[in-house]
C-alpha positions in Angstrom: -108.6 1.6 66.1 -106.7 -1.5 65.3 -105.3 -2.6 68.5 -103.4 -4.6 67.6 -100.7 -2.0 66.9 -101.5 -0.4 70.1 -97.7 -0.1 71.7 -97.5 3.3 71.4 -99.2 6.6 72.6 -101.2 7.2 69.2 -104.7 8.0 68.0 -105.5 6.6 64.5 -102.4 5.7 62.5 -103.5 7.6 59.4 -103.3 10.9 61.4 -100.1 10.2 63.3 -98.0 12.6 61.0 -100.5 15.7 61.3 -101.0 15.5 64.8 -97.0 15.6 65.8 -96.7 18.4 63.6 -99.8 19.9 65.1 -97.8 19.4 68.4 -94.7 20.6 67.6 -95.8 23.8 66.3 -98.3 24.4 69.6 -95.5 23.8 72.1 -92.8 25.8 69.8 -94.6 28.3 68.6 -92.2 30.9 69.0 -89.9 29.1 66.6 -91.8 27.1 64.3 -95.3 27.5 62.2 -97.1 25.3 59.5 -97.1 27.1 56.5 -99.2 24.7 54.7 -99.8 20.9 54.7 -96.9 19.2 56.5 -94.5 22.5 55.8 -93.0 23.3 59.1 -90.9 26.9 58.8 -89.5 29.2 61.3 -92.1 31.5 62.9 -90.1 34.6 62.2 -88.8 33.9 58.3 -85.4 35.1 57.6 -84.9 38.5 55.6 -85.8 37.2 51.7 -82.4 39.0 50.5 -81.0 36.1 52.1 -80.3 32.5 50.7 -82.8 29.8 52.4 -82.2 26.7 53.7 -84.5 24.0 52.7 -85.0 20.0 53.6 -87.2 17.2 53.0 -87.9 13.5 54.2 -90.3 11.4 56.2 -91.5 11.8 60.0 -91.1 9.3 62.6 -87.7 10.2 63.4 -88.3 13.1 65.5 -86.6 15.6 66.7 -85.4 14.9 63.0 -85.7 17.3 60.6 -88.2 19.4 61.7 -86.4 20.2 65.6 -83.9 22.3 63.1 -86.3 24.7 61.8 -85.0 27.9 63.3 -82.6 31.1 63.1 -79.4 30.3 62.4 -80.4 26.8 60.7 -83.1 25.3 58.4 -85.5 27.6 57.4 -88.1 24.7 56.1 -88.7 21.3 56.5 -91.0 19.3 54.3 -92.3 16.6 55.5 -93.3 12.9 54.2 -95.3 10.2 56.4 -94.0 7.7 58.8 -90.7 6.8 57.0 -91.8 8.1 53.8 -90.7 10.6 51.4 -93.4 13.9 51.0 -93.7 14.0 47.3 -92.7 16.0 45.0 -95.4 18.2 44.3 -95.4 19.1 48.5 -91.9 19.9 48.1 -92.6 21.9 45.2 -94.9 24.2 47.3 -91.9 24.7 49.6 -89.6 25.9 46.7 -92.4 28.0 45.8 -92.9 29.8 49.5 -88.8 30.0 49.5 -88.5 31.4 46.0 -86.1 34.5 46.2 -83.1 36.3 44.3 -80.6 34.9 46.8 -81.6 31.0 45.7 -82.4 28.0 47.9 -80.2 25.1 48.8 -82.0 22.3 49.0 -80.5 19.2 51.4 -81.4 16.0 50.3 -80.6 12.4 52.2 -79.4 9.9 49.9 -83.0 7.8 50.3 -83.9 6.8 46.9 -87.7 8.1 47.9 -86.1 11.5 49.1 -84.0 11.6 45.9 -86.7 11.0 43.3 -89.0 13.6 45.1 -86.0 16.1 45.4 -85.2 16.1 41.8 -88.7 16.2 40.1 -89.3 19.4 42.2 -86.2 20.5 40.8 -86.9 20.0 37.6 -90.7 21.8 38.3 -88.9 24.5 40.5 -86.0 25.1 37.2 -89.5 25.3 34.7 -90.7 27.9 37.1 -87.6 30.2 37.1 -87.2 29.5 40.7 -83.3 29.2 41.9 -82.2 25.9 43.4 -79.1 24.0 43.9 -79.1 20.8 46.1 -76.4 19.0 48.4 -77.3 15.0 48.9 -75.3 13.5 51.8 -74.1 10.5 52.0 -72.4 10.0 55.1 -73.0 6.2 55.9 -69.7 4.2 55.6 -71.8 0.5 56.3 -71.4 -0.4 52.8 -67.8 0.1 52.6 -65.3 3.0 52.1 -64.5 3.1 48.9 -68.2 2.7 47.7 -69.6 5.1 45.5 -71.2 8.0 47.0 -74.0 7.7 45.6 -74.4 4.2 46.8 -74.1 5.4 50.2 -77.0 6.3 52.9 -77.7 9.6 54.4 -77.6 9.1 58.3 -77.3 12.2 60.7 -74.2 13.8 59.2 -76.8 15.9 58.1 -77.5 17.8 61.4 -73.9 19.7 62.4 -74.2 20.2 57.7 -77.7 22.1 58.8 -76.2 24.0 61.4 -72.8 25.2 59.3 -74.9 26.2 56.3 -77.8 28.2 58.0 -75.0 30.1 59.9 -73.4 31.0 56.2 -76.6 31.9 54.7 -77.6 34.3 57.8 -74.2 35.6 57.7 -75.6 37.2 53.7 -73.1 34.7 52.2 -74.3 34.1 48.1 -75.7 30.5 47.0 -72.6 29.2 45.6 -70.2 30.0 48.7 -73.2 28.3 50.9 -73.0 25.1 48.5 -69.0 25.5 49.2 -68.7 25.4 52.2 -71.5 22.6 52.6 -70.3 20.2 50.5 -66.6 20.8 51.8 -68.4 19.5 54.8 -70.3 17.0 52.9 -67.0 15.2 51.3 -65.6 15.1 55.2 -68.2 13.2 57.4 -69.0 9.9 58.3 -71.4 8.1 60.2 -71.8 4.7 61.2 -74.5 3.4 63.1 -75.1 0.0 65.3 -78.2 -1.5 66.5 -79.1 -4.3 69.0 -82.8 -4.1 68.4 -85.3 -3.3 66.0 -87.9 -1.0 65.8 -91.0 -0.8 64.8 -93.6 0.8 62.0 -96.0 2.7 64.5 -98.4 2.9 61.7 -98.9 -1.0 61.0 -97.1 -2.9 63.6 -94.4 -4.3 61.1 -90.9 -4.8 62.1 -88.3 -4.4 59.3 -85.5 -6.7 60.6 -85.2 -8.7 64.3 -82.0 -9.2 66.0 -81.9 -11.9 68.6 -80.9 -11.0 72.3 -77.6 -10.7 72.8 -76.5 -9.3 69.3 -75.7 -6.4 67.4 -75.5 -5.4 63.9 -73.6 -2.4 62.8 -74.1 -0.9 59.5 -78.0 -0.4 60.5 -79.7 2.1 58.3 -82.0 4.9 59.4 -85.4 2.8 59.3 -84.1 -0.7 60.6 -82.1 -2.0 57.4 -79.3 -4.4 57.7 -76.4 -3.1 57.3 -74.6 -6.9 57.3 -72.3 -6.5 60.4 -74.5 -8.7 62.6 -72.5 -10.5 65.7 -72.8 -11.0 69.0 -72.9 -7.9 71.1 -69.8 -6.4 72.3 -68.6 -4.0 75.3 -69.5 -0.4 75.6 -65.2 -0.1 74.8 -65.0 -2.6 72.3 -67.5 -1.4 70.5 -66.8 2.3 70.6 -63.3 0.9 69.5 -64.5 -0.5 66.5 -66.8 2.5 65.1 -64.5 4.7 65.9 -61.4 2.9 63.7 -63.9 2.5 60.8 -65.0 5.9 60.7 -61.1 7.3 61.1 -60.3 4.7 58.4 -62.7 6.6 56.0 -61.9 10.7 57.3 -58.1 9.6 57.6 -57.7 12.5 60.6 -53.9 13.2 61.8 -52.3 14.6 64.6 -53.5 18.4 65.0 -56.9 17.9 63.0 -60.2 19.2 64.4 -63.2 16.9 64.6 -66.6 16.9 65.2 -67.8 13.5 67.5 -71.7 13.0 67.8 -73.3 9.9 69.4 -76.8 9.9 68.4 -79.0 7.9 69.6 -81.5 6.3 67.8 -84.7 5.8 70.1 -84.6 3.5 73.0 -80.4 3.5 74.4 -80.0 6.0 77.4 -77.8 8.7 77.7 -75.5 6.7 80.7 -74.8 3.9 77.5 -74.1 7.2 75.4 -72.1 8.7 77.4 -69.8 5.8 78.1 -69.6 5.0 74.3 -68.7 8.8 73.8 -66.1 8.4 76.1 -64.1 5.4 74.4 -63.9 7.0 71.5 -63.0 10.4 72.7 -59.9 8.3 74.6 -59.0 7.0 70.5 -59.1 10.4 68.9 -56.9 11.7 71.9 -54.6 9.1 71.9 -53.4 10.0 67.8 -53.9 13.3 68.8 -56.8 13.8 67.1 -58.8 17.6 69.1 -62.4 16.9 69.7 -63.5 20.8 69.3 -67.5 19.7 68.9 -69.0 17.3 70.4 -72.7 16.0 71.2 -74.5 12.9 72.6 -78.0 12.7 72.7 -80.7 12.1 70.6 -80.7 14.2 67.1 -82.1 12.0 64.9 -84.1 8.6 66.1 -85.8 5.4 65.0 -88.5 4.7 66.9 -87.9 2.3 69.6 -84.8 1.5 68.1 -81.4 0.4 70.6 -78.3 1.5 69.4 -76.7 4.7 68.4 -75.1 6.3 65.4 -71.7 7.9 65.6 -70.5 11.0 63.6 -67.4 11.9 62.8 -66.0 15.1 60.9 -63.0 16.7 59.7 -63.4 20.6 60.1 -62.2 23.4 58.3 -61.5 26.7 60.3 -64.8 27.9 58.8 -66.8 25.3 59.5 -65.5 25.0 63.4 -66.6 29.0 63.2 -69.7 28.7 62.3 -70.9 25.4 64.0 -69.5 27.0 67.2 -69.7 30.1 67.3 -72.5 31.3 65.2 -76.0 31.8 67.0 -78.6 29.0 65.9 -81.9 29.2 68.0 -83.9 25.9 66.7 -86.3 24.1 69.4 -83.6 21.2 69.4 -80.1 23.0 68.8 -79.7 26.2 70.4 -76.5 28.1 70.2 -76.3 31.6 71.7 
């Protein structure tokens, strides 16, 4: 082994991605299975007349994506190595296991390795007759508000997306009402993220940016990238204060709207810092009368050793609060009953 990478508990780097997975599956077994190579489904599959949901991207962000694997949610997750994408002949297998009357929707995160693998098994899946449509989120606001969606980074928006459309498609509803309702969802999140230190690349030591004690940068992507709001670091309040009014800035809520507010954690903040950043801009919604009828802090979607935390915000639609709440999801990390 080289040790010089030796900071985490690891065997050799190559195998770091099929011995999670190997993991995973052992200590959830009643959820999860490997299908094939890096193909993580539930262990009891959903009834085939139904529509299946499908994702992709790379590991090292655990319990992201494949901790939503489950009834009531994802029904596959296919995935890449340590940050990377899985290919798109791996996610072709997937679409194959999935194929079905009822269609898959495929969830893609606006990652330009993600995206190329998504739509050349698309293209392989629509040569093989098989029935696909995609959703790509792009729920990062770092780069601006009025950028381009398709300029814009998927961050965790996509967990509360997984759990709204699994509960559609176990519910029987067709493909197209699925896609809907999803990207209704899609067009009204956002998610902004802050970091006041790096992590990271557990398989070769290499750290993709370094922030000096004492400062924070928000806009951070999902594997370390600079999102250009570097300063020095701020209070718990203050800086709850100013995620909070970037995010509203973006969703415009008003008086009377229900919202979903995640904190995320991204690897090495605790749940105390969390829970006091949670708070702050709870207080902000509730003072413009904003209802907070969803909320979460913990850690959905991480970065390795990563400080800092990524905070979600959504407009919901009566449908979407009814099936995010209310709707039974049994995933090893999102249970709803």
């Amino acid at each position: 082994m080289n040790t010089k990478i030796m900071t985490k508990f690891i065997n050799e780097p190559e195998n770091i991605t099929r011995e999670l997975l190997d993991g995973y599956v052992l200590a959830y077994s009643d959820k999860v299975a490997l299908a094939a190579e890096n193909i993580v489904v539930r262990a009891v599959p959903k009834d085939p007349s139904k529509v299946a949901i499908v994702t992709l991207g790379g590991s090292g962000h655990e319990p992201a994506l494949s901790g939503f694997v489950g009834e009531g949610m994802l029904d596959c997750s296919v995935v890449g190595d340590i940050f990377a994408a899985p290919g798109a002949q791996r996610l072709f297998q997937a679409l194959q296991l999935f194929r079905r009357d009822a269609g898959i929707l495929l969830v893609v995160l606006n990652h330009s390795g993600d995206v190329m693998s998504a739509n050349m098994a698309m293209q392989l899946a629509e040569r093989a007759g098989i029935k696909v449509k995609k959703i790509l989120t792009h729920d990062d606001i770092s780069a601006g508000i009025d950028t381009p969606e398709e300029d814009c980074r998927g961050l965790a928006g996509c967990i509360p997306l997984y759990k709204i459309i699994g509960a559609a498609a176990e519910e029987g509803k067709s493909l197209d009402e699925i896609y809907e309702i999803g990207e209704r969802f899609n067009q009204q999140v956002a998610t902004l993220a802050v970091a006041m230190g790096s992590c990271t690349h557990p398989q070769n030591g290499a750290t993709i940016s370094e922030l000096a004690v004492g400062e924070m940068e928000i806009g951070m992507g999902q594997h370390g990238e600079g999102g250009g709001g570097r300063q020095m670091l701020e209070s718990a309040d203050k800086t709850a204060e100013i995620m909070i009014g970037q995010l509203c800035e973006k969703i415009q809520p008003k008086t009377g709207d229900k919202v979903l507010l995640y904190v995320n954690g991204v690897g090495s903040t605790t749940l105390m810092e969390l829970s006091i950043i949670f708070r702050r801009a709870h207080q902000v919604l509730a003072k413009d009368g904003v209802e907070v009828v969803h909320a979460k802090i913990g850690e959905l979607l991480t970065v390795q050793e990563m400080a800092g935390f990524q905070m979600i915000l959504a407009k919901l639609d009566d449908d979407h609060v009814e099936l995010l709440k209310n709707r039974k999801a049994d995933a090893p990390y999102w249970t709803t009953v």
